[in-house]
C-alpha positions in Angstrom: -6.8 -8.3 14.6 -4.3 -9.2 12.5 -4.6 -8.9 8.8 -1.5 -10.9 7.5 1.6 -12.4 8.5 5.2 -11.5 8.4 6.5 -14.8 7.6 10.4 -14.9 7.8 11.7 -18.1 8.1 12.9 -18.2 4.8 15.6 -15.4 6.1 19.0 -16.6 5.1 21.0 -16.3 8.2 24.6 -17.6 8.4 25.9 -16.6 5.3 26.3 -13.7 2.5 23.3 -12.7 0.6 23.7 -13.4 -3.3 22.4 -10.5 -5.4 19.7 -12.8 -6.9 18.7 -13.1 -3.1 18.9 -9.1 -2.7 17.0 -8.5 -5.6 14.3 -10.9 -4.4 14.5 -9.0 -1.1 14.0 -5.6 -2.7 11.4 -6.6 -4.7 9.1 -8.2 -1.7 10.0 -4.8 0.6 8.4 -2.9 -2.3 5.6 -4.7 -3.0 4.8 -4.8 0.4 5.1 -1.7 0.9 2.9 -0.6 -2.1 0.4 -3.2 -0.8 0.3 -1.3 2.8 0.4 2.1 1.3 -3.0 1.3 -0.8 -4.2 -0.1 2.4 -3.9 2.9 4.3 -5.2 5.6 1.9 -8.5 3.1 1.7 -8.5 3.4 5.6 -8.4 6.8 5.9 -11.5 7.4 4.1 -13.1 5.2 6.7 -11.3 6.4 9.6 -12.4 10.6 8.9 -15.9 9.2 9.6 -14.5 8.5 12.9 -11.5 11.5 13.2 -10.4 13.5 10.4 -7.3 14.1 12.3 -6.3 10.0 12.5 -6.9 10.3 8.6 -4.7 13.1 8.5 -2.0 11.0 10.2 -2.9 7.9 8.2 -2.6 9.7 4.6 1.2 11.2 5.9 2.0 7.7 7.1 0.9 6.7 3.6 3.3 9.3 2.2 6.2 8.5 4.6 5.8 4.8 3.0 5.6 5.6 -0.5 9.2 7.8 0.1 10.1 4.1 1.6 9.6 2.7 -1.1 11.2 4.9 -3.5 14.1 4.7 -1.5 13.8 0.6 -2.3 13.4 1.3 -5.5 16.8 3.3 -5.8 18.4 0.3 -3.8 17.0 -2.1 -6.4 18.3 0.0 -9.2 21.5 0.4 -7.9 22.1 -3.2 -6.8 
């Protein structure tokens, strides 16, 4: 089942990004990332009906996207 799309035919290819285009970049990745990170703490809950070790991995793969997103966020600053 898919849930949403990964639409990215707006990708500039062919030529330098501009920072405005960067920026708009970082800014989606994070978002996205937040979005996916809520998702999967809301899943686990439901998922440790099922097996409490999946949650276990679910939650850490939660974690492991939130440091993604902090590293983002650092990019996004630093731009």
């Amino acid at each position: 089942m898919i849930l949403h799309s990964h639409d990215h035919s707006h990708d500039p290819k062919g030529h330098d990004l501009t920072h405005h285009e960067v920026e708009h970049l970082l800014e989606h990745w994070i978002e996205h990332n937040e979005s996916h990170s809520v998702s999967f703490k809301e899943r686990a809950a439901q998922v440790a009906r099922v097996s409490e070790l999946a949650a276990q991995d679910i939650n850490r793969a939660a974690e492991l996207m939130d440091e993604c997103t902090e590293m983002l966020k650092k990019a996004l600053k630093d731009l």
